[in-house]
MDAnalysis code that builds the backbone (N, CA, C; Angstrom):
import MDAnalysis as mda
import numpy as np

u = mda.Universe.empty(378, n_residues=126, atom_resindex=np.repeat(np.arange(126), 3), trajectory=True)
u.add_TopologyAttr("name", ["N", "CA", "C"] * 126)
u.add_TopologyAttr("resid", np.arange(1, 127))
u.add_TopologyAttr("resname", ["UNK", "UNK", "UNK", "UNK", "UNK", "UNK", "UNK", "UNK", "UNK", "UNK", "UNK", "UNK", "UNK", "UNK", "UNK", "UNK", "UNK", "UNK", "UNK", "UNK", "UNK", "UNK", "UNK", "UNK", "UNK", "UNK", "UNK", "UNK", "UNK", "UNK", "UNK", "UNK", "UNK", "UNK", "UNK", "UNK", "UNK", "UNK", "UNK", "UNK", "UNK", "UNK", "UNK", "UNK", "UNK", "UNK", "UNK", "UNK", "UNK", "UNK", "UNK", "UNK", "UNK", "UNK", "UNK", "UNK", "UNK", "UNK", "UNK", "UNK", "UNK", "UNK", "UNK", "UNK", "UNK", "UNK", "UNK", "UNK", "UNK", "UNK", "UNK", "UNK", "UNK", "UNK", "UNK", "UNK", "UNK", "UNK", "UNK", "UNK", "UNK", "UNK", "UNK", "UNK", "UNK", "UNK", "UNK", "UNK", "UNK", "UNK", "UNK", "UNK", "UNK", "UNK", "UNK", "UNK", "UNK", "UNK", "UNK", "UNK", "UNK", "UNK", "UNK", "UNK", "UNK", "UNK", "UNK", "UNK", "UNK", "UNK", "UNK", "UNK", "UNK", "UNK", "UNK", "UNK", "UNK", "UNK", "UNK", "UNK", "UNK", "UNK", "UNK", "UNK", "UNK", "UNK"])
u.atoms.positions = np.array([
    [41.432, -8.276, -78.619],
    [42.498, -7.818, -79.486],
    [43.358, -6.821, -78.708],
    [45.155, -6.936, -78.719],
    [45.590, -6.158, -78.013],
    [45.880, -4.920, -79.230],
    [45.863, -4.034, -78.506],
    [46.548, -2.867, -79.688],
    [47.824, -2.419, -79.098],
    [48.749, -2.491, -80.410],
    [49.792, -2.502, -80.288],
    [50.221, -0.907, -80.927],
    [51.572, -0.369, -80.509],
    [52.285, 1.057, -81.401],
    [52.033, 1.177, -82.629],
    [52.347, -0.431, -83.532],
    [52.111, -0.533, -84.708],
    [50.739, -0.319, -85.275],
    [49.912, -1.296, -84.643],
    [48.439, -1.249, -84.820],
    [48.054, 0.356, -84.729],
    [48.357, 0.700, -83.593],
    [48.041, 2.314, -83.216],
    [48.129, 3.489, -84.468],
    [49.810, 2.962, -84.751],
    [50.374, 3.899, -85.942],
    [49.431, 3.923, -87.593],
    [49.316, 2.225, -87.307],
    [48.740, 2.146, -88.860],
    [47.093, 2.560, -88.850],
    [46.538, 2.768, -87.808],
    [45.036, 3.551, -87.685],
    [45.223, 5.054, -88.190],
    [46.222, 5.130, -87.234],
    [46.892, 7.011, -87.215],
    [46.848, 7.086, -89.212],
    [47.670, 6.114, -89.663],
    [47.960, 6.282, -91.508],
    [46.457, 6.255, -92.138],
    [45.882, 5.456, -91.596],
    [44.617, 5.105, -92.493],
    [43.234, 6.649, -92.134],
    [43.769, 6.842, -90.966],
    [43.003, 8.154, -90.719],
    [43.187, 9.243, -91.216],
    [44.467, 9.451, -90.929],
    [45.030, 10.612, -91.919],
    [44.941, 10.887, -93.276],
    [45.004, 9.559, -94.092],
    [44.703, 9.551, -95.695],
    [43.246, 10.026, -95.880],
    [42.104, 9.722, -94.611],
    [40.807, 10.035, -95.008],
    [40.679, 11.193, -94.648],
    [40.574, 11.702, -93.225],
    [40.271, 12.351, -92.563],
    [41.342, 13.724, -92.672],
    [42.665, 13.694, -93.032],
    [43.489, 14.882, -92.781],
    [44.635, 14.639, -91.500],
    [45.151, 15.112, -91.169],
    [46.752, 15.307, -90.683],
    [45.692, 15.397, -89.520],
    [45.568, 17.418, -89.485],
    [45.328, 17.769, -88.107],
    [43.796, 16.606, -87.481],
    [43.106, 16.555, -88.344],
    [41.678, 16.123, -87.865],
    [42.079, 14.777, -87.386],
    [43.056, 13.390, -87.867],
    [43.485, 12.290, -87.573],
    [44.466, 12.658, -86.306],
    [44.873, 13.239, -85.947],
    [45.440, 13.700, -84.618],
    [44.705, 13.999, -83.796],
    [43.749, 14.725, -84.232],
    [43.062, 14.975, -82.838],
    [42.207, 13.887, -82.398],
    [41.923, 13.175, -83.537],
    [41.085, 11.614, -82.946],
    [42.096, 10.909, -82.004],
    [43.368, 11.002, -82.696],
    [44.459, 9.916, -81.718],
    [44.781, 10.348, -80.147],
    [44.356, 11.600, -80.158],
    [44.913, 12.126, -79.092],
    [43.816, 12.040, -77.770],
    [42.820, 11.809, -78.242],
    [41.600, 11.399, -77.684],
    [41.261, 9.644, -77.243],
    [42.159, 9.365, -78.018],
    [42.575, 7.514, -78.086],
    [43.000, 7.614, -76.307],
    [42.906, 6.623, -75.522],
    [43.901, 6.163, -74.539],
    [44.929, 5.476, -75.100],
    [46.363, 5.560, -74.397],
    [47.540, 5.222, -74.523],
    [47.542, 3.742, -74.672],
    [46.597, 3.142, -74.094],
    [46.698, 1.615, -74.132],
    [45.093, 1.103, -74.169],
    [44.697, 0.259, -74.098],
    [43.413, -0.504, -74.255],
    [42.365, -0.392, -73.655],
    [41.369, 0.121, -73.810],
    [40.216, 0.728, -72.705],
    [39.961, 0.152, -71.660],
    [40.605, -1.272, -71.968],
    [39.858, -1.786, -70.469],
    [41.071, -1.858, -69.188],
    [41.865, -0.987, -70.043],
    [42.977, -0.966, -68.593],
    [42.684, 0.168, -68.411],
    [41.571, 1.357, -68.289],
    [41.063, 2.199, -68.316],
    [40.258, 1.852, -67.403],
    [40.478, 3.569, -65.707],
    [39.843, 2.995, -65.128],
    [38.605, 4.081, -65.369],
    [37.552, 3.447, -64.427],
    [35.847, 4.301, -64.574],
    [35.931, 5.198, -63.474],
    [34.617, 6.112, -63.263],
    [34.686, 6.616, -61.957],
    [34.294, 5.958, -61.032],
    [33.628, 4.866, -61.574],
    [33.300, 4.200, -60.615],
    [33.694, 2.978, -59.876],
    [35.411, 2.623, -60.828],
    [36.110, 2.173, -60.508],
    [37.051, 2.712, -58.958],
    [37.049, 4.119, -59.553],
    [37.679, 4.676, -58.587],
    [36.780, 4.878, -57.194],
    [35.501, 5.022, -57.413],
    [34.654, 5.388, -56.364],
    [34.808, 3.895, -55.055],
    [34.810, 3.028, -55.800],
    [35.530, 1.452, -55.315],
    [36.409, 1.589, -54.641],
    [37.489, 1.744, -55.491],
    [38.747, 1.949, -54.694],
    [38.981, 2.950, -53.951],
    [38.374, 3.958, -53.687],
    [38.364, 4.892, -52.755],
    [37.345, 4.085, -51.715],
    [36.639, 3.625, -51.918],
    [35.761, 2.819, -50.449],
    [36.406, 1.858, -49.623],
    [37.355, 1.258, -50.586],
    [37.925, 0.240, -49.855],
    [39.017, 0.936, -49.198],
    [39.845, 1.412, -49.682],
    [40.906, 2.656, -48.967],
    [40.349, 3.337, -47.827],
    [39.185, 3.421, -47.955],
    [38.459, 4.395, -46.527],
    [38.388, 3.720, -45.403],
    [37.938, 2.285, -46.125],
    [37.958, 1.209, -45.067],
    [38.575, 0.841, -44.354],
    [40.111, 0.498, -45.116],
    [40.971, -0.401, -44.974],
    [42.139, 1.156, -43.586],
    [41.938, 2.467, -44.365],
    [42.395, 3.200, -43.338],
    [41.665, 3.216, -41.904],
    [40.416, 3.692, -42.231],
    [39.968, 3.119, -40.853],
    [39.910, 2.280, -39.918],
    [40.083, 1.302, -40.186],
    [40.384, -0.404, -39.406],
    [42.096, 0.370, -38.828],
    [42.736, 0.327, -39.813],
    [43.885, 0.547, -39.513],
    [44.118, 1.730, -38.466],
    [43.330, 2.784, -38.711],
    [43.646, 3.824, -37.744],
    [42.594, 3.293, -36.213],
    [41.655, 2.819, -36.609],
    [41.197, 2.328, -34.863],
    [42.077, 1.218, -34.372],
    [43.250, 0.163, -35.359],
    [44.007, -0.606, -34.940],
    [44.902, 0.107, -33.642],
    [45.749, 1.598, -34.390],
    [46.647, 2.012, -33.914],
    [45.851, 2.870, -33.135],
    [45.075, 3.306, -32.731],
    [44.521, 3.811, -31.179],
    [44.279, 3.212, -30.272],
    [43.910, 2.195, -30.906],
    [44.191, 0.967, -29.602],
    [45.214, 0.740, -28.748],
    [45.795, 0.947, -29.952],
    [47.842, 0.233, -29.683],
    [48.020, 1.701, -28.898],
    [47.877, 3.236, -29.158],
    [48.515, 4.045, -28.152],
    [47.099, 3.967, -26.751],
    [46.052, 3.752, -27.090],
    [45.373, 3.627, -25.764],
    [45.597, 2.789, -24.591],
    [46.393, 1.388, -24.968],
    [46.911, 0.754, -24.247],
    [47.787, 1.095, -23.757],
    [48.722, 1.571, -24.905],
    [50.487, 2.250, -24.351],
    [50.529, 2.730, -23.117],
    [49.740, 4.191, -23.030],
    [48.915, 4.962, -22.868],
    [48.683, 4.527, -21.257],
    [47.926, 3.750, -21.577],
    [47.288, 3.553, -19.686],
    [47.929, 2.799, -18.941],
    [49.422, 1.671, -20.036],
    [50.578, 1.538, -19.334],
    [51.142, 2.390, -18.324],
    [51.726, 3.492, -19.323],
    [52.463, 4.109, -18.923],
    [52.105, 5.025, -17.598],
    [50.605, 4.987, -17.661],
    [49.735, 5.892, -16.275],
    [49.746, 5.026, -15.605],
    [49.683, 3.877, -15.409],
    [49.418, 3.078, -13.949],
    [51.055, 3.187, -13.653],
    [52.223, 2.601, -14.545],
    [53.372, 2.724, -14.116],
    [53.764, 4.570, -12.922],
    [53.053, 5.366, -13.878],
    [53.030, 6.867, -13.599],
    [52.678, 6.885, -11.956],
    [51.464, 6.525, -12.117],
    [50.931, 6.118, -10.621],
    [51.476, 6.111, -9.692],
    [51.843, 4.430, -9.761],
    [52.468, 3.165, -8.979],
    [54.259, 4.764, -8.303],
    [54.489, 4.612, -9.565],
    [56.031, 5.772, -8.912],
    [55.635, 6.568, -7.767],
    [54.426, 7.480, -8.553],
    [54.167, 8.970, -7.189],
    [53.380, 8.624, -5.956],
    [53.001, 6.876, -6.040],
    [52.101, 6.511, -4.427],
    [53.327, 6.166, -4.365],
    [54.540, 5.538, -4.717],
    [56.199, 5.291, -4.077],
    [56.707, 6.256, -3.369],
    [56.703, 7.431, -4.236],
    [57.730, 8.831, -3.658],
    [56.822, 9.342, -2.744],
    [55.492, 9.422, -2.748],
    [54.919, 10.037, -1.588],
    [54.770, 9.130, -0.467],
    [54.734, 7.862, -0.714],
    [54.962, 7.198, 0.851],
    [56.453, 7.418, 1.140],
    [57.769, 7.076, 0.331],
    [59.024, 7.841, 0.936],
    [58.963, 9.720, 1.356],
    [58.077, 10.162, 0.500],
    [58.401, 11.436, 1.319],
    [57.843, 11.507, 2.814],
    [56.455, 10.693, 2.937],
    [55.468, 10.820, 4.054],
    [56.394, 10.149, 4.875],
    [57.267, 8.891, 4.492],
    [57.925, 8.883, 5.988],
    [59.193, 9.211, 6.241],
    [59.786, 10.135, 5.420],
    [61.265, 11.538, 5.736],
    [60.777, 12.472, 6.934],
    [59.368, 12.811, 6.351],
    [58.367, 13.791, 6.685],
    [58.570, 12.790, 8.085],
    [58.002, 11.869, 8.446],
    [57.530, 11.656, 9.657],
    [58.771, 11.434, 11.360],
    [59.973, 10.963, 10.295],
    [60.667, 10.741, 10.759],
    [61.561, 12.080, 11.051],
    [61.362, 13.193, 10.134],
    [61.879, 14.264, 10.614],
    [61.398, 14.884, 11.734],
    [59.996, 14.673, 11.633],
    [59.077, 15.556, 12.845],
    [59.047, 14.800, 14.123],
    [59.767, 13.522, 14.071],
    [59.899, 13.007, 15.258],
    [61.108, 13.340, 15.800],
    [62.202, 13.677, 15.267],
    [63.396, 14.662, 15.858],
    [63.164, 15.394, 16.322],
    [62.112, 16.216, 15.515],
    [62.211, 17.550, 16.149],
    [61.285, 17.204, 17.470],
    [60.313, 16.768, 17.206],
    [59.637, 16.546, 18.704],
    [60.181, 16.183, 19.722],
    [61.031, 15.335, 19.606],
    [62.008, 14.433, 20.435],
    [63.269, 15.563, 21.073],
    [63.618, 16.359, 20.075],
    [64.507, 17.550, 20.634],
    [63.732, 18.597, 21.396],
    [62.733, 18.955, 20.928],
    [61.900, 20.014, 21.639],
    [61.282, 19.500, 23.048],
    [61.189, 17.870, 23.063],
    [60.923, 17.723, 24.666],
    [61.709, 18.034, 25.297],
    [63.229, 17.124, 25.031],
    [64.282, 17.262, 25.611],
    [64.603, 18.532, 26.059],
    [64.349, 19.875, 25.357],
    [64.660, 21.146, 25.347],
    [63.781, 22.289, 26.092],
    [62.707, 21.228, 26.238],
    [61.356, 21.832, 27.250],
    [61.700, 21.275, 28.828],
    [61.890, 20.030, 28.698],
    [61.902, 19.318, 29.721],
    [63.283, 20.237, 30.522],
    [64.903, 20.286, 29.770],
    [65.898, 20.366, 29.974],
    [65.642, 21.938, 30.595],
    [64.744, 22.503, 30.351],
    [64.815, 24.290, 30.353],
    [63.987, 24.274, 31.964],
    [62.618, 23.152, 31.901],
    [61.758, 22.957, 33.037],
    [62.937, 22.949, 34.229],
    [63.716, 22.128, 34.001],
    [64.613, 20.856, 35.295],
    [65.463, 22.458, 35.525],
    [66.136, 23.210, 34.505],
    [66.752, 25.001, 35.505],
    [66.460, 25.389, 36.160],
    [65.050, 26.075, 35.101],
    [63.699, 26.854, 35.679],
    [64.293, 26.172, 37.424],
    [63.636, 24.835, 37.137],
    [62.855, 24.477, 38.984],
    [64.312, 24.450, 39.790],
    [65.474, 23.951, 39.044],
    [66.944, 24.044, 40.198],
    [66.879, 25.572, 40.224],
    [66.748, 26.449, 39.346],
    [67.480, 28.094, 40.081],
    [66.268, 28.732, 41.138],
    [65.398, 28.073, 40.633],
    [63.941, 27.963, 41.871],
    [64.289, 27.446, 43.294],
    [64.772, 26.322, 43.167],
    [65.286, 25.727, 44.304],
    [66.348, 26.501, 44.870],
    [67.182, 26.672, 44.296],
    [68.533, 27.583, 44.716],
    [67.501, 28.728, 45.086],
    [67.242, 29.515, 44.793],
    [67.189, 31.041, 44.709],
    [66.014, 30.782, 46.341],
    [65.201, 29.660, 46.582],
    [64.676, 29.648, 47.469],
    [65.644, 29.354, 48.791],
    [66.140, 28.751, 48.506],
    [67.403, 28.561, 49.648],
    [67.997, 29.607, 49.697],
    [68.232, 30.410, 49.110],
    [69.294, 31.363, 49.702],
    [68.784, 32.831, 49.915],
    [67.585, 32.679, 50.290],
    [66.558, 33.553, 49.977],
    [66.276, 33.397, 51.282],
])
């Protein structure tokens, strides 16, 4: 049986004629708004809170997955860059220090070859 406003109302009349105004009110008010069995239990809810626990959890180890992967994308990419820039720096680096080596012979050698001509001179005229 559904209960309807009307149905509702005409309980409310038939209560009130027995029972009194205030005392038939306070029964109604104690009534649910609609039909008990759209009324939930606690243990309806205890249900639906299990499955919600569930259904978040799946879902939240879904999406840790999804950033754990992201995640170790983005570190090997991370990687892969700084073994790039450090083999370009290692050979700036290498190629710089071969200038300079290359100038500092020249500049050893070039200073030696004086040294031994003002040697030579200075022995000759000596």
């Amino acid at each position: 049986m559904t209960i309807s406003e009307q149905s509702r109302h005409a309980m409310f009349l038939r209560l009130e004629s027995v029972l009194g105004e205030e005392v038939a009110t306070t029964l109604m008010e104690h009534l649910p708004p609609v039909g008990w069995a759209d009324v939930a239990t606690r243990r309806d809810l205890d249900h639906q809170t299990a499955l919600l626990s569930t259904e978040l959890r799946s879902e939240l180890r879904g999406e840790m997955a999804e950033l754990r992967s992201e995640l170790r994308g983005e570190m090997h990419e991370l990687g892969t860059s700084l073994r790039t820039e450090m083999g370009q720096l290692s050979e700036r680096m290498f190629d710089r220090m071969s200038a300079q080596t290359r100038t500092l012979v020249f500049t050893v050698l070039a200073s030696s070859a004086s040294v031994a001509a003002a040697t030579m001179s200075a022995s000759r005229l000596g």
